[in-house]
C-alpha atoms as a printed R data frame, in Angstrom:
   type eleno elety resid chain resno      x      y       z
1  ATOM     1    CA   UNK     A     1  0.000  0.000   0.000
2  ATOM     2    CA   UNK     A     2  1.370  3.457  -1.000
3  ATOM     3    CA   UNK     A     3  1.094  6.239   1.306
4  ATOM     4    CA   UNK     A     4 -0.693  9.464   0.891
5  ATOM     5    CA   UNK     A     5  2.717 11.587   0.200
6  ATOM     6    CA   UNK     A     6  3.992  8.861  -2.439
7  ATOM     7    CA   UNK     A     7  0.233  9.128  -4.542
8  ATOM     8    CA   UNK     A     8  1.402 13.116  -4.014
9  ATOM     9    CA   UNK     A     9  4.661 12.820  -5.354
10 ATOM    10    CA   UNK     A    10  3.846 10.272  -7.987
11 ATOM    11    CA   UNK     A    11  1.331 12.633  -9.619
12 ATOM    12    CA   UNK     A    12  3.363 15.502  -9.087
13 ATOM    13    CA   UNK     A    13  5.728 13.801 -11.068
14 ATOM    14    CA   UNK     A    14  3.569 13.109 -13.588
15 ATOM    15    CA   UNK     A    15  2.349 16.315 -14.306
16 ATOM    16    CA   UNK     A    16  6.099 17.766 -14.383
17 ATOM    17    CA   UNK     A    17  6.549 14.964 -17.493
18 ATOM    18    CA   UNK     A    18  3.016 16.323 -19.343
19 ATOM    19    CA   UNK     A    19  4.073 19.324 -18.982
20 ATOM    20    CA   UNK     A    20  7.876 18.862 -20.220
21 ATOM    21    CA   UNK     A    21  6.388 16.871 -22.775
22 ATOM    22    CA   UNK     A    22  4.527 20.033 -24.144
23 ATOM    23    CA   UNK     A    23  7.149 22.322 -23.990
24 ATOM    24    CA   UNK     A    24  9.314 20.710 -26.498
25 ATOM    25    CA   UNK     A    25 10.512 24.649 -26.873
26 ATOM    26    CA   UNK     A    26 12.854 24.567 -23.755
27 ATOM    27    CA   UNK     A    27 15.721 22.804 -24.952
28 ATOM    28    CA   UNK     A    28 17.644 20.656 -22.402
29 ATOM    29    CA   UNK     A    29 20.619 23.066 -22.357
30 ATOM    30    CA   UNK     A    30 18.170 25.904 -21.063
31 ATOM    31    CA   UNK     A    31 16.687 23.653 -18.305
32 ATOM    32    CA   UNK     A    32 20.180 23.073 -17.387
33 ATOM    33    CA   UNK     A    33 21.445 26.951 -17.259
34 ATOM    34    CA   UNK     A    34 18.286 27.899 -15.299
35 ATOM    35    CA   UNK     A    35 17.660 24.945 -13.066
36 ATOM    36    CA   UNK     A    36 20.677 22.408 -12.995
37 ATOM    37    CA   UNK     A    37 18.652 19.673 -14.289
38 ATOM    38    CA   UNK     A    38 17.573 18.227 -17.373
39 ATOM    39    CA   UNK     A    39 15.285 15.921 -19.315
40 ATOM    40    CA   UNK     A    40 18.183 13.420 -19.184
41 ATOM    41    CA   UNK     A    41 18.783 13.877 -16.025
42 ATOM    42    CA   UNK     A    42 15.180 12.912 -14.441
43 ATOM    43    CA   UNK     A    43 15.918  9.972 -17.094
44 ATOM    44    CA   UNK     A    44 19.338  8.929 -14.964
45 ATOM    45    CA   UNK     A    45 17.316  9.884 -11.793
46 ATOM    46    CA   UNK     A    46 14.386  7.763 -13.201
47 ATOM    47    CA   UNK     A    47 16.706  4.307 -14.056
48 ATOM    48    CA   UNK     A    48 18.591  4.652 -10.637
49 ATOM    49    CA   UNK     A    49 15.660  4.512  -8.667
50 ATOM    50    CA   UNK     A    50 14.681  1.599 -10.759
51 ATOM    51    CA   UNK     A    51 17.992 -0.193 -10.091
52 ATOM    52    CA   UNK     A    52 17.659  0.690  -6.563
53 ATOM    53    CA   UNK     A    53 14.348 -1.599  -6.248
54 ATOM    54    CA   UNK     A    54 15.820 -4.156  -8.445
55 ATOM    55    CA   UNK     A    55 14.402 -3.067 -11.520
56 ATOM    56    CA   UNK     A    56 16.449 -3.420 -14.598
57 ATOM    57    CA   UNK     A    57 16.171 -0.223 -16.791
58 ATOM    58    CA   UNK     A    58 18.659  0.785 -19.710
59 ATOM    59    CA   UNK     A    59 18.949  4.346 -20.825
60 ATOM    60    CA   UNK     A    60 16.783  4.388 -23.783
61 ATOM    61    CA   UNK     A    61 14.138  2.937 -21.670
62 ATOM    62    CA   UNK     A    62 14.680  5.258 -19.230
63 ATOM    63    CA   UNK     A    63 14.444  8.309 -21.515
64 ATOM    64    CA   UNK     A    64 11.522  7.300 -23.361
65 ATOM    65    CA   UNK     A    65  9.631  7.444 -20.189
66 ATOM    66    CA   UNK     A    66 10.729 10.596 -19.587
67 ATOM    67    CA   UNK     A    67 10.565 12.031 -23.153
68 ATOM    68    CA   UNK     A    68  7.213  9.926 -24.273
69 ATOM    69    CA   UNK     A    69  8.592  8.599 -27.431
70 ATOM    70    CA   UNK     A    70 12.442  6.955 -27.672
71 ATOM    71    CA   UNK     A    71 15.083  9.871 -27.796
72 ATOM    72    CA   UNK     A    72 16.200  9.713 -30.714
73 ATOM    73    CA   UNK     A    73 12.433 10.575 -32.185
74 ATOM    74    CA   UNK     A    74 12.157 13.817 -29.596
75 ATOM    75    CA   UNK     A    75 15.518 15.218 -30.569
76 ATOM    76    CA   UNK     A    76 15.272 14.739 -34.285
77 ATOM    77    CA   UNK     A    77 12.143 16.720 -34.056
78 ATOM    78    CA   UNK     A    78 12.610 19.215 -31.138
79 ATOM    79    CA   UNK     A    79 16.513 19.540 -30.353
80 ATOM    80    CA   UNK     A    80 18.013 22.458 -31.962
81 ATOM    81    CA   UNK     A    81 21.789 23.263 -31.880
82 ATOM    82    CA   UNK     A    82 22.970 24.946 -28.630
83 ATOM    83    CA   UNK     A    83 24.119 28.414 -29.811
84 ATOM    84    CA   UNK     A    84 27.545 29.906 -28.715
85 ATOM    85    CA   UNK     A    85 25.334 32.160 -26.103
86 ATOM    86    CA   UNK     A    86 23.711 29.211 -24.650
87 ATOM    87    CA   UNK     A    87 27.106 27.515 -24.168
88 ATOM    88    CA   UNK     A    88 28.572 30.236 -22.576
89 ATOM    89    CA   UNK     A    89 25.741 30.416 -19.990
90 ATOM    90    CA   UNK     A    90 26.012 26.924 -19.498
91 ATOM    91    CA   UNK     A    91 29.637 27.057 -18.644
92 ATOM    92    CA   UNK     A    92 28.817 29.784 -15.764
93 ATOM    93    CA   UNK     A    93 26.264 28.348 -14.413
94 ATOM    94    CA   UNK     A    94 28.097 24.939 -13.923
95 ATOM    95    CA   UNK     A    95 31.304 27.201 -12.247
96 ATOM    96    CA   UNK     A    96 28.723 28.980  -9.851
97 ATOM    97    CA   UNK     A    97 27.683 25.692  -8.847
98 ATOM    98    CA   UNK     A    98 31.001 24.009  -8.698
């Protein structure tokens, strides 16, 4: 049986992937400047809590749970280039939080 706080969390979760789902516009490299996490990275987050309860889970699994649809479909469609400005942000914000 599943507690009240882990029903919470579970459709909190959820929601967070709709709603990443429909902003295909953010690109990964923003989420990452502004909030030090990305689509991949609830992926990882996703497949280690799977190991962690003895689930077997491989990356591509992993992101197309997180992504809806295997990677390689999302980024073909939605990933753009990072520009040189994006980069550059990127790099600061990983120094600040060195």
């Amino acid at each position: 049986m599943t507690s009240p706080d882990t029903e919470l969390e579970a459709a909190a979760f959820r929601r967070l992937l709709t709603h990443l789902r429909t902003r295909s516009d953010v690109q990964n490299i923003d989420l990452m400047i502004t909030a030090g996490f990305c689509r991949n990275c609830l992926a990882d987050w996703y497949r280690e809590a799977a190991a962690e309860r003895g689930v077997e889970l491989d990356k591509d699994a992993a992101r197309e749970r997180i992504y809806g649809e295997p990677f390689a479909a999302w980024k073909a469609k939605h990933q753009k280039d990072a520009t040189p400005e994006q980069l550059a942000a990127f790099e600061a914000a990983q120094k600040r939080h060195a």
